[in-house]
N, C-alpha and C positions, 0 to 999 in steps of 0.2 A: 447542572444545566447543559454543559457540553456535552454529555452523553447522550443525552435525550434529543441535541440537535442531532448529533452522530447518529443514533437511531434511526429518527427521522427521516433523515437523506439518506440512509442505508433502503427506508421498510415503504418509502414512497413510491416507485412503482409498484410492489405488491401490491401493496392497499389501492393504488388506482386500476391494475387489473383484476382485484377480486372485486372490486363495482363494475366493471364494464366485462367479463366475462359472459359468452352467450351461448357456449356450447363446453361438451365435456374434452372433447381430445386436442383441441386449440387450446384451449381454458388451462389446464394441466400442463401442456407444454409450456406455454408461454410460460406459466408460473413456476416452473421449474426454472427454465432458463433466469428470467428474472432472482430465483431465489440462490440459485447459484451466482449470479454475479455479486448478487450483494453478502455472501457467506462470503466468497475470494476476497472482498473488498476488507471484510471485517477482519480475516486472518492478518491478512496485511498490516490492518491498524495494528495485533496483538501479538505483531509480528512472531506469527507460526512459519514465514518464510519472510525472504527477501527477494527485491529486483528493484534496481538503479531507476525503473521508470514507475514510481510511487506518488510523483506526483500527477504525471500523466495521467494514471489511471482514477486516482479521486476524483482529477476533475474531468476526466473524459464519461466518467459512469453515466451523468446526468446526459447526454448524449446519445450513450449507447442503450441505456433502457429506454428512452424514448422511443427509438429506433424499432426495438424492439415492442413497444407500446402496440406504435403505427404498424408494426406488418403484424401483429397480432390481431387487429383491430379490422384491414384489412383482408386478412383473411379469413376472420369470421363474415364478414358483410358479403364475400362472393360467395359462403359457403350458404348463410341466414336473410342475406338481402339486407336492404338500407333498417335500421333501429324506428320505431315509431318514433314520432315527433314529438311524444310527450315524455320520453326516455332519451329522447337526444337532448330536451332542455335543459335536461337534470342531472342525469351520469354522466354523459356525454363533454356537457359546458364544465362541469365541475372539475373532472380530470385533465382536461383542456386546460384549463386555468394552473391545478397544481402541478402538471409536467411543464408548464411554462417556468412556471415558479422554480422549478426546480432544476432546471437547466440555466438561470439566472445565479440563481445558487451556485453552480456549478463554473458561472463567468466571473463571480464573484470572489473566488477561491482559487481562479486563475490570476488573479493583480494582485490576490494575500500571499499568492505562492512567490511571485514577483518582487513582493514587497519584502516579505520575511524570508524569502530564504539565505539571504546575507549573514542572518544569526547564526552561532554555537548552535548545534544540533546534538543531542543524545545518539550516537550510533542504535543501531539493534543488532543486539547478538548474533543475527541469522547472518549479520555480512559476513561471519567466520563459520561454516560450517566444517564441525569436530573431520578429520583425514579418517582414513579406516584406522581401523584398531584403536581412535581414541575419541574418549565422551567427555562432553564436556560435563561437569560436575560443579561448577558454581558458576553464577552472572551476580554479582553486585547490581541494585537501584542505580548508580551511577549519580555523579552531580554534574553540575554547572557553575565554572569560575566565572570572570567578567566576560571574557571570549571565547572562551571553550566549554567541552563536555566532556567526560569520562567516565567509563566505568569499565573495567577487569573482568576478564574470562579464566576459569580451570579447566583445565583439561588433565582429565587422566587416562593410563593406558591399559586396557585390557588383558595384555600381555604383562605387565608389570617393566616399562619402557623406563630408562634413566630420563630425568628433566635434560638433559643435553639432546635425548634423541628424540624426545617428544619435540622440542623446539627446531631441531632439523627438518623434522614432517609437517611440524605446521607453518616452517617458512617457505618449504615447496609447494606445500598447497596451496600456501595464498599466492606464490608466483606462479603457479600454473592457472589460477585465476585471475590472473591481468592484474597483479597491486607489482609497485615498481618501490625500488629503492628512496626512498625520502629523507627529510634530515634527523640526524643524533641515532643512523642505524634503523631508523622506521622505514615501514613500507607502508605505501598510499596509491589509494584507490578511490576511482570520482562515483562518490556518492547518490547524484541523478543523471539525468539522462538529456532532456535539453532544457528544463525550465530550473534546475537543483545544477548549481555548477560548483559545490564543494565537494569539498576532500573526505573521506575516509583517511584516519591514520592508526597504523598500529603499531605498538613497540612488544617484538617478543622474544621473551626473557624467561627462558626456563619453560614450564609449564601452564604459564602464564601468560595473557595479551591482553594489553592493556588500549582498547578502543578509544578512538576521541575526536570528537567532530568540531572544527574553528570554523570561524566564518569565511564568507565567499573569498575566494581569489581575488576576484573585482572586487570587492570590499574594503580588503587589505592595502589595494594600490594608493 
């Protein structure tokens, strides 16, 4: 059932500009733009990349496709003139209705992000991207204890690197990536950006990094 919402609020502007579509070279762009915000949006969930403002962007999308809706819409009407009356009762209200809808969605998910981001969170792999010369080579599912989450990174070396010198590369990179000293030897790095105020933590151990997301700062106090 949650994928299908997650669909949903991915494929709802598509679907509202393949009805109100009125010419070929607006029409195409728009739905380009549109389909690429919502492919980026979906990477993210499948975490094919990372960036600290993950929840900004979810809930911002319902916004910014609208956005895009209306100057698509726009600028069909200066290029076509105003839609008949009997096309504006029907495409027109309807779309109306579901970009509303779905920018509500989108306020709604703004007080869930509020609410829950206090929780243990599962890192994603992407917060460690492999240094040159080394791949990562396994990510464990990871779990969740009462407060936390974890799950373990491999990395190997291209070159055939000893686990001491791999572990020296991947603690420069993550300190050239803003993660700072933390407790028991880990390094920590903040996981959102202004509505996500948790931690990112890593312990690395050999060839090894063992990721792990506790809950909020403010949570903890």
């Amino acid at each position: 059932m949650l994928w299908f919402l997650g669909l949903l609020y991915l494929g709802l502007p598509v679907v509202c500009w393949a009805v109100l579509v009125r010419t070929r070279v607006i029409g195409v762009t728009v739905l380009v733009v549109l389909a690429g915000l919502a492919f980026a949006l979906f990477g993210l969930e499948r975490e094919w990349y990372f960036t600290r403002a993950t929840a900004e962007l979810e809930i911002g999308y319902p916004l910014v496709t609208g956005l895009v809706l209306l100057a698509g819409g726009l600028a069909e009407q200066r290029l076509r003139g105003p839609r008949p009356a009997k096309e504006t009762d029907h495409r027109l209200g309807g779309s109306i209705a579901a970009v509303t809808a779905h920018v509500l969605a989108g306020i709604v998910l703004a007080v869930g992000y509020r609410l829950l981001s206090y929780d243990a969170f599962l890192p994603s792999a992407a917060e460690v991207p492999p240094p040159p010369g080394l791949t990562v080579t396994h990510v464990d599912p990871g779990y969740c204890g009462s407060n936390f989450c974890s799950r373990t990174l491999a990395f190997g070396s291209t070159a055939g690197l000893p686990p001491a010198e791999i572990e020296a590369r991947l603690r420069a990179t993550l300190t050239a990536d803003g993660w700072t000293p933390g407790p028991n030897g880990s390094l920590v790095h903040p996981h959102g950006w202004l509505l996500d105020d948790r931690l990112s933590q890593a312990y690395v151990t050999g060839a090894t990094v063992e990721l792990s997301g506790s809950e909020s700062v403010n949570a903890a106090r």
